[in-house]
C-alpha positions in Angstrom: -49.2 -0.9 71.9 -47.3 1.7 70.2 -44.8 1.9 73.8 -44.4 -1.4 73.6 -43.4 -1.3 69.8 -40.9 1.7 70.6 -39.3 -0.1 73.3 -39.1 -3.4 70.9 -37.4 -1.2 68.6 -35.1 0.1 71.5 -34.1 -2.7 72.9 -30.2 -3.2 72.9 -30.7 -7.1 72.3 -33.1 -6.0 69.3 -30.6 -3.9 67.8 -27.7 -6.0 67.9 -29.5 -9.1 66.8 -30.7 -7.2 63.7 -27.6 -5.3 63.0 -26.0 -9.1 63.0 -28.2 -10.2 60.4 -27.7 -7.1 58.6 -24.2 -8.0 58.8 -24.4 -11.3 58.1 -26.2 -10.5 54.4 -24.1 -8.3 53.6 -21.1 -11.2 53.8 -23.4 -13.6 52.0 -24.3 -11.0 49.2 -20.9 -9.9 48.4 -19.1 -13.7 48.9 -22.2 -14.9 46.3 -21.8 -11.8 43.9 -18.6 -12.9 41.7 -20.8 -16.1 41.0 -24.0 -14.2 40.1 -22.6 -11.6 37.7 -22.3 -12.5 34.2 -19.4 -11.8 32.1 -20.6 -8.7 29.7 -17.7 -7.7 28.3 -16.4 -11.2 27.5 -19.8 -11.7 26.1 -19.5 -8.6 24.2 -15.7 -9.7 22.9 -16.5 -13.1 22.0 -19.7 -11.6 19.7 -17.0 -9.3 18.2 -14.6 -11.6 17.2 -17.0 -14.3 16.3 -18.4 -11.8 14.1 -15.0 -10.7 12.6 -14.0 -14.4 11.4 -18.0 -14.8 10.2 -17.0 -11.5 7.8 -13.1 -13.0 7.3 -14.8 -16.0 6.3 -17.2 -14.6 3.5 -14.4 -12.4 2.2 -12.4 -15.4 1.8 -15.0 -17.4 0.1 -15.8 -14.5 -2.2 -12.2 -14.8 -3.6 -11.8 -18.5 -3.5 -11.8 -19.1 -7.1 -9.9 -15.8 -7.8 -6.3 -15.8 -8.6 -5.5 -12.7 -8.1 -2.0 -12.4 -7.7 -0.9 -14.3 -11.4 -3.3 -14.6 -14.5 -3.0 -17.8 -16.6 -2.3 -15.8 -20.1 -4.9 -17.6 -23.1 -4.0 -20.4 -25.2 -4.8 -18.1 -27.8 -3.9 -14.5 -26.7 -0.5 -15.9 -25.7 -0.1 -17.4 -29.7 -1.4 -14.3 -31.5 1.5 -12.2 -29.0 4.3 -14.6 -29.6 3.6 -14.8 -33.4 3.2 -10.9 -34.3 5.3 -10.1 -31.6 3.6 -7.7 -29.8 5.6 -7.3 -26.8 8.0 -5.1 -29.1 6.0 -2.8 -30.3 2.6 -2.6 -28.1 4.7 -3.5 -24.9 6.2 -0.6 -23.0 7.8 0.5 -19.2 4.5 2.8 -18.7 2.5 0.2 -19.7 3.6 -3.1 -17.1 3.7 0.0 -14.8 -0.5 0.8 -15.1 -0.8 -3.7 -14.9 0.8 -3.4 -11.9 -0.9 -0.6 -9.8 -4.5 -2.0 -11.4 -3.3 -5.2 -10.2 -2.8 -7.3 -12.9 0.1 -9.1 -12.7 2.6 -12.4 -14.0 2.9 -12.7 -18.0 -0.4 -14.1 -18.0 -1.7 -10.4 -17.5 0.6 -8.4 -20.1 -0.3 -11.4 -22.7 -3.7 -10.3 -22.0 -3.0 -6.4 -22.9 -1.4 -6.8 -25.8 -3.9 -8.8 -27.4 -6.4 -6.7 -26.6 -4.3 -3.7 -27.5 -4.2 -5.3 -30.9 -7.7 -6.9 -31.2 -10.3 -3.5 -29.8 -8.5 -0.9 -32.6 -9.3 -3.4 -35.2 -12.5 -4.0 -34.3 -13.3 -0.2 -33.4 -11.9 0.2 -37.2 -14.5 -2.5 -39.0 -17.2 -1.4 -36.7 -16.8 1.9 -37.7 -16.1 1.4 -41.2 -19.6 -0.7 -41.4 -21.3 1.9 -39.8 -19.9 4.7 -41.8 -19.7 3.1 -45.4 -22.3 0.3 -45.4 -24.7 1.6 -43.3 -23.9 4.6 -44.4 -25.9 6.0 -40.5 -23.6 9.6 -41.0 -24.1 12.1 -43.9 -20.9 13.3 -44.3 -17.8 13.9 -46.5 -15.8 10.9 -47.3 -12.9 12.7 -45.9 -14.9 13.0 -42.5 -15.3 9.8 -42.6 -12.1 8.3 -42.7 -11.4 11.0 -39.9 -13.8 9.2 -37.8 -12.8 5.8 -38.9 -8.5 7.1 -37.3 -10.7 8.7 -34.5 -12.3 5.2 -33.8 -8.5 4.0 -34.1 -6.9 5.9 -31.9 -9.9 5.4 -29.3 -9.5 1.4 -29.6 -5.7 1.7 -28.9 -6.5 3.9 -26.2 -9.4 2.0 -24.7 -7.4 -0.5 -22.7 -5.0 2.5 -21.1 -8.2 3.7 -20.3 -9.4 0.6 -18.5 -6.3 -0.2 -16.7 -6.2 3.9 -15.5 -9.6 3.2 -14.2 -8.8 0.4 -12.4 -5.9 1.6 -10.9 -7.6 5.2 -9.5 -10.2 2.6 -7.8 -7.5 0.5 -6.2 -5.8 3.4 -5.0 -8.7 5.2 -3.5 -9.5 2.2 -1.7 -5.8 1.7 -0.3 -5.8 5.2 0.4 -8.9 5.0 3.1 -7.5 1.7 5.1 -4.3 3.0 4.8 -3.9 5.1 8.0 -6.1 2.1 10.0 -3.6 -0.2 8.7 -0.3 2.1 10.1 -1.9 2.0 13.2 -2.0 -1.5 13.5 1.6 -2.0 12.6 2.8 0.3 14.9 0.6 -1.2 17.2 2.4 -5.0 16.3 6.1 -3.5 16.1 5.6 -1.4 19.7 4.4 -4.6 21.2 7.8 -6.1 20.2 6.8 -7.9 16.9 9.4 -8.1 14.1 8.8 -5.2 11.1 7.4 -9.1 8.8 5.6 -10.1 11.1 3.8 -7.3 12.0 3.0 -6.6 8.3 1.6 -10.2 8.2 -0.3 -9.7 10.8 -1.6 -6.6 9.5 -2.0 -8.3 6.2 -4.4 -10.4 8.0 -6.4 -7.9 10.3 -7.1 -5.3 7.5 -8.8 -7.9 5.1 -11.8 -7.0 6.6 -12.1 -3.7 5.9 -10.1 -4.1 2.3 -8.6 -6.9 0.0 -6.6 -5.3 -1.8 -4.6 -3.4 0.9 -4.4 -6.7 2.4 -3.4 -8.2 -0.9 -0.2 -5.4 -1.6 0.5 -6.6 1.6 0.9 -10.2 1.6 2.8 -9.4 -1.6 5.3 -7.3 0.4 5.7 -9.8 3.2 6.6 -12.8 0.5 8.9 -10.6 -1.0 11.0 -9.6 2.3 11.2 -13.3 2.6 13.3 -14.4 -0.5 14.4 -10.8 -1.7 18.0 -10.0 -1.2 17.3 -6.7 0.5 13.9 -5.3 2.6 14.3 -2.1 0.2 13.3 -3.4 -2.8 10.0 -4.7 -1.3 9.1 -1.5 0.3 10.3 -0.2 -3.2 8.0 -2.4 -5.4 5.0 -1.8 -2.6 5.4 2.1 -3.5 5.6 1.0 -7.2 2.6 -1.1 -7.2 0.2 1.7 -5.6 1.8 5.2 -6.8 0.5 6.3 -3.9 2.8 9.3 -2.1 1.9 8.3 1.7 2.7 4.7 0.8 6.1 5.6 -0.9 6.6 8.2 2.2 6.3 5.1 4.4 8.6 3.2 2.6 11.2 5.9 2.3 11.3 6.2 6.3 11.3 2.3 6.6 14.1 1.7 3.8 16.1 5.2 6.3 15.1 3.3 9.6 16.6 0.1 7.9 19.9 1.8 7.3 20.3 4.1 9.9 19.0 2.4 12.8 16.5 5.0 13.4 12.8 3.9 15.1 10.3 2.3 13.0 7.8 3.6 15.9 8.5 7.1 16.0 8.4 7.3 12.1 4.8 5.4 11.8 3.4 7.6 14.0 4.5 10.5 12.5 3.4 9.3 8.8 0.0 7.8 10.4 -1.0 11.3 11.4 0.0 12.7 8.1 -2.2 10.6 6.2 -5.2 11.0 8.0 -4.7 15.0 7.6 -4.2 14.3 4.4 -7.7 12.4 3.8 -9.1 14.8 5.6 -7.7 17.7 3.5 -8.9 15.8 0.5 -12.5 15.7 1.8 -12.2 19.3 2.9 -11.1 20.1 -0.7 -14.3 18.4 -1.9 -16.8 20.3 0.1 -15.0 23.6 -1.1 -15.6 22.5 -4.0 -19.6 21.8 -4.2 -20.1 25.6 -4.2 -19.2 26.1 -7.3 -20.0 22.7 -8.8 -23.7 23.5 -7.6 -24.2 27.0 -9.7 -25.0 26.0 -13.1 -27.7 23.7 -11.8 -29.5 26.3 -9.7 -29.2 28.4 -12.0 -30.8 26.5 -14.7 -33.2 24.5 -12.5 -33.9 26.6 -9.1 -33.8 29.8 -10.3 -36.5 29.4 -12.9 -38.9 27.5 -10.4 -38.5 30.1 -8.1 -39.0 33.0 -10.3 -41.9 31.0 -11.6 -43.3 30.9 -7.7 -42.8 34.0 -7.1 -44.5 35.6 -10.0 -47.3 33.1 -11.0 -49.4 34.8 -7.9 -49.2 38.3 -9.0 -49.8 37.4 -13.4 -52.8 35.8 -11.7 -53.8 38.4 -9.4 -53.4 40.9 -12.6 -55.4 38.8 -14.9 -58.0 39.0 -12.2 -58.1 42.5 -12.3 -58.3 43.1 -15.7 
């Protein structure tokens, strides 16, 4: 039986009739394959993008109801500033400057300054002056009271500086992360042939995912280079607006490229790269400077613990002893 098997399995007629069928599934296999195989990565893609415009579209709905470009100024605000006349004496150059990089802007927005500028100082002044005198919560001097009541002063003036300072140091620290991501995609647009509007609108567009108000100064820019007379003042008021020194280092190469003819390209390459060593220098900076940050506190609170491990066994031991 087992001959009989070999010689099966030697047979020339054998061979070739199997080898043909071998053959002939290999042809069907790799003619049926293209229609078997599923499309992964445009699978993968569409999930991607569909997820993009799901996240575009709660941004979007988040600031629906926003106006955040121009503030309506206050029926009221707007009658207490034009009858005092605030805007000569609380309105300054430094001042429109700090609206502008917190992001408050239009008349609507400096109406609103100005009134607080004049409302918080006299309310930190009554406030204080009921605390101080009727309450009568401080046992001092009169004469330190009155200094706290021009302390409480000055602080009210101050307090809306503060406010717009804050708000400005958080707008910038936000531009400054998606600001490399966004070079990259505009000299991804204006290497693919795109015009330098365009590809900032596009941009505009694309980087609203990742943060609103970069997308926001952008926009702004864009509208600008539309009915400005000249492309340099809207990189000019785009450095103005963040005070950020890679964004006015961008638009110092673009307002040279503009005038010389040099390559945008080259340039936002160049200026891509130097943020991002930038913000990692920055966050290098920061870890050098835990270190010292973290002394007083193990000193005052690891130290003593440890010393308090450390010793507890042997006091005990001696007590034991004695």
């Amino acid at each position: 039986m087992i001959d009989a098997i070999a010689d099966r399995l030697f047979d020339p007629r054998f061979v070739g009739t199997a080898l043909a069928a071998l053959a002939a599934a290999a042809t069907a296999f790799a003619v049926a394959q293209p229609f078997l195989e599923t499309d992964r990565l445009g699978k993968r893609m569409k999930l991607v993008s569909d997820e993009r415009e799901i996240i575009r579209r709660r941004e979007r709905e988040k600031t629906a109801g926003k106006a955040t470009l121009r503030v309506a100024p206050k029926a009221y605000m707007k009658s207490v500033v034009e009858r005092y006349h605030l805007d000569r004496w609380l309105g300054t150059e430094t001042a429109k400057r700090k609206l502008l990089m917190a992001g408050y802007r239009g008349h609507g927005a400096e109406t609103a300054f100005l009134f607080f500028r004049l409302v918080v100082p006299v309310g930190a002044v009554i406030a204080a002056l009921f605390y101080l005198f009727v309450l009568e919560a401080v046992d001092a001097s009169y004469l330190m009271r009155f200094a706290m009541v021009i302390g409480a002063a000055y602080f009210g003036m101050k307090a809306p500086e503060l406010f717009l300072i804050n708000a400005a140091k958080k707008r910038q620290v936000e531009i400054r992360k998606a600001w490399p991501d966004a070079l990259d995609l505009t000299l991804i647009c204006v290497e693919s042939g795109m015009a330098i509007e365009h590809a900032f609108r596009k941009v505009s567009t694309e980087i609203a995912v990742s943060s609103l108000v970069l997308a926001e100064e952008l926009a702004l820019m864009t509208a600008e280079m539309s009915f400005l007379p000249e492309r340099r003042l809207a990189y000019e008021n785009l450095a103005l607006r963040t005070g950020l020194d890679p964004v006015k280092a961008v638009a110092t190469a673009l307002i040279q490229a503009e005038r010389y003819g040099t390559p945008v390209g080259q340039a936002l390459r160049v200026l891509s790269q130097e943020s991002r060593d930038q913000r990692m220098n920055e966050a290098e900076k920061k870890a050098a400077a835990l270190p010292p940050k973290l002394t007083v506190p193990m000193i005052l609170f690891f130290l003593p613990v440890l010393f308090v491990v450390i010793i507890t066994p042997a006091v005990i031991q001696i007590m034991r002893t004695q």
